[in-house]
C-alpha positions as MATLAB code, in Angstrom:
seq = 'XXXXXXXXXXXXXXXXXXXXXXXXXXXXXXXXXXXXXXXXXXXXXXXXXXXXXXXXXXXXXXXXXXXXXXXXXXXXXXXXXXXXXXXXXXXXXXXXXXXXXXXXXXXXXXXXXXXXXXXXXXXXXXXXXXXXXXXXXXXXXXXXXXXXXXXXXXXXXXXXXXXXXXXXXXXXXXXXXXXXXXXXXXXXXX';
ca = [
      10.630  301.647  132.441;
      11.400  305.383  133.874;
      12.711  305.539  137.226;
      10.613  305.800  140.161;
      11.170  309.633  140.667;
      10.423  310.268  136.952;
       7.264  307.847  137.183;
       5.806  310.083  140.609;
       6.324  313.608  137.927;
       4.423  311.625  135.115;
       1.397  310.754  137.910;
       1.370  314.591  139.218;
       1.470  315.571  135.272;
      -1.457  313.071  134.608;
      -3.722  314.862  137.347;
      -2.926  318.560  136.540;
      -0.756  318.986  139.685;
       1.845  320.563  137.535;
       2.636  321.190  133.937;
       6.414  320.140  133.374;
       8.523  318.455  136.028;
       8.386  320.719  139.245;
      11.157  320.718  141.635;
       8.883  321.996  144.245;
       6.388  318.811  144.392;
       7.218  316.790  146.915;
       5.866  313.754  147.669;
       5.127  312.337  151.030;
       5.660  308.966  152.084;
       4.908  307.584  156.111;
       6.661  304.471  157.191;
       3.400  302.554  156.776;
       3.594  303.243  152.919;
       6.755  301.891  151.844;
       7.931  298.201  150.910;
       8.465  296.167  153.797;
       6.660  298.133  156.354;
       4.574  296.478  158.874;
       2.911  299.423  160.056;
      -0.257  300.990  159.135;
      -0.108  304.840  157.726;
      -4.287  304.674  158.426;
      -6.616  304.035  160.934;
      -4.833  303.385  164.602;
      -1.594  303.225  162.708;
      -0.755  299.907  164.218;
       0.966  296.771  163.202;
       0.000  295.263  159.713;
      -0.992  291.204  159.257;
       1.629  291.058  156.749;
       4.476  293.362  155.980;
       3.854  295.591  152.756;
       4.227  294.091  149.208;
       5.100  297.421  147.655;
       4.264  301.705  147.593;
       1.342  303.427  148.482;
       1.243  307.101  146.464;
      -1.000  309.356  147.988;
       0.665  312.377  149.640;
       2.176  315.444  148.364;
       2.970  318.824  148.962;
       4.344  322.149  146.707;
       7.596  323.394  149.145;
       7.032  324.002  152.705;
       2.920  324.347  152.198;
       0.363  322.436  152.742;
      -0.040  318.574  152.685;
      -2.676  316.955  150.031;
      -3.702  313.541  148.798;
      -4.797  312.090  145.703;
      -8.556  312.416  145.191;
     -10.385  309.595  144.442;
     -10.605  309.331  140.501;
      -6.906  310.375  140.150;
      -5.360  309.432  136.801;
      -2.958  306.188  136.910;
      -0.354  306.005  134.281;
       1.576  303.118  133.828;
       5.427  303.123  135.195;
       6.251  300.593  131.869;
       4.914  299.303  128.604;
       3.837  296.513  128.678;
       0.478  294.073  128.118;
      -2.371  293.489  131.219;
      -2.401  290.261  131.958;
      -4.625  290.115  134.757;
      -7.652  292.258  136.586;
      -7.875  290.743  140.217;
     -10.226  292.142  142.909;
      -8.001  293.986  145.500;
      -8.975  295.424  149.429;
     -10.004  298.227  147.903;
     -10.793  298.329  144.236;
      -9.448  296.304  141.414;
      -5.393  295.121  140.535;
      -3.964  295.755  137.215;
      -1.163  292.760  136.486;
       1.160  294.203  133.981;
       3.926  292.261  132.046;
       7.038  293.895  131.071;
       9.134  294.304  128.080;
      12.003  291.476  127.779;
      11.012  289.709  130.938;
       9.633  286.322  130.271;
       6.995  286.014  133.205;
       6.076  282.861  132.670;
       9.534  281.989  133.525;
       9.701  283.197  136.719;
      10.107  287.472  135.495;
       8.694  290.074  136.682;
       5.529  291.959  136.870;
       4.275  295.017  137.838;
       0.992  295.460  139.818;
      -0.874  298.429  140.207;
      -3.357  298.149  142.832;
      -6.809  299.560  144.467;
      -7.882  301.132  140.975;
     -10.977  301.837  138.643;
      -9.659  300.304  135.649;
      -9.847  301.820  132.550;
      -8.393  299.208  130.396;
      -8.984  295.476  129.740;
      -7.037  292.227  130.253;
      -4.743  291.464  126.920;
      -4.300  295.124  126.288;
      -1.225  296.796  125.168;
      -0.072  299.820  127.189;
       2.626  302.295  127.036;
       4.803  304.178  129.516;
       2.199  306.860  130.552;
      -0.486  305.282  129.606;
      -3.374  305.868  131.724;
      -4.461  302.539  133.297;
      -7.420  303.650  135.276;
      -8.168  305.965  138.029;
      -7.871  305.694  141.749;
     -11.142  303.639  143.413;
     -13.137  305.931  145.811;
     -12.277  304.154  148.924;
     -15.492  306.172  150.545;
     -17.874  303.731  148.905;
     -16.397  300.798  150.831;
     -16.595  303.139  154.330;
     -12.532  302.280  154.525;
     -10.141  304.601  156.465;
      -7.465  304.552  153.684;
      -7.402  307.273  151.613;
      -8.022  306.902  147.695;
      -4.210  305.892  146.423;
      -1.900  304.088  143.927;
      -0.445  300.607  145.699;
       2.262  299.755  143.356;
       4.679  296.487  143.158;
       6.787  294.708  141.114;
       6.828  290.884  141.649;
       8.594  288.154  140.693;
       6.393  285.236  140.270;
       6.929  281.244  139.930;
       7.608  280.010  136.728;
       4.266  278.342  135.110;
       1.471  280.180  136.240;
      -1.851  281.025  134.413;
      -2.857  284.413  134.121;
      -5.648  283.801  136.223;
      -3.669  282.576  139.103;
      -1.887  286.082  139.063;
      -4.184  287.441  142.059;
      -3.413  288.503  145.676;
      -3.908  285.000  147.183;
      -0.409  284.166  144.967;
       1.067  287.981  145.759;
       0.469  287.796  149.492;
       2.115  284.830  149.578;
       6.429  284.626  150.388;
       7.295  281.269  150.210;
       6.535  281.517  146.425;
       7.322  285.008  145.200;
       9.733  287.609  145.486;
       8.820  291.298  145.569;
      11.129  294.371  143.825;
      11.088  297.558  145.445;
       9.940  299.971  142.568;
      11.823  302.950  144.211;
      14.727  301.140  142.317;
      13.153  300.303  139.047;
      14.176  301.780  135.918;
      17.432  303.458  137.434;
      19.884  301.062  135.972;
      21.652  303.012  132.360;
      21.352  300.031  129.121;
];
């Protein structure tokens, strides 16, 4: 798994934004977007129903200019190898479940969940780090007030669970799983 920061130069690489990793790309996050949050970044920017199961990528800038979001259609490549393990209907598009490497989900592990996409891959496949997942839904087609983004998490889920029970009825839900901020994945040194 590359760490967070790598993962957001691999996303602006993956949608021509820059060639090599840029030092001037910035990107933007509002309280609303980040884990935990309980606050909207859209809309009247109010108070959530729930707090915020993991990162919203949209935003960015190149130095001091001007602010820009991801269009809708913007490449998605995947923060870890791993295998899909479920495709779930989201707010806003589709949710890619994603195991990971050495982390025994049906034990209770890990996995990641990349959210409010156009998949472009199919449940049982294999993917690798950078592998492009799918592309960002257009959130115009549902007449929402979000902008087209990446939702990302990284949840740990009861042990026993069928794939199929890997949705946001089960991720929405506290008392039974635990969620991972992915700012601090992949920064730990094996």
């Amino acid at each position: 798994m590359v760490p967070f920061q790598r993962y957001l130069q691999a996303m602006a690489m993956a949608n021509g934004l820059i060639r090599k990793p840029d030092r001037s790309l910035w990107w933007l996050f509002y309280p609303g977007m980040l884990q935990e949050s309980n606050r909207k970044w859209w809309a009247d920017f109010g108070i959530r129903a729930s707090c915020h199961e993991g990162i919203d990528i949209c935003f960015y800038r190149f130095g001091s200019g001007p602010i820009h979001s991801l269009p809708p259609g913007a490449q998605v490549p995947a923060m870890a190898p791993g295998r899909v393990l479920n495709i779930t209907e989201d707010l806003l598009g589709k949710s890619l479940v994603v195991s990971l490497p050495d982390e025994p989900w049906q034990d209770g592990g890990p996995v990641m969940v990349y959210s409010h996409l156009d998949p472009g891959i199919a449940m049982g496949d294999e993917i690798k780090t950078s592998s492009i997942l799918g592309q960002t839904f257009d959130t115009r087609t549902k007449q929402s007030k979000l902008r087209a983004h990446l939702h990302i998490s990284c949840i740990c889920l009861p042990a026993g669970l069928a794939p199929e029970e890997l949705n946001w009825t089960l991720f929405m839900d506290r008392e039974r799983v635990f969620h991972i901020n992915p700012v601090f994945m992949g920064n730990s040194r094996k």
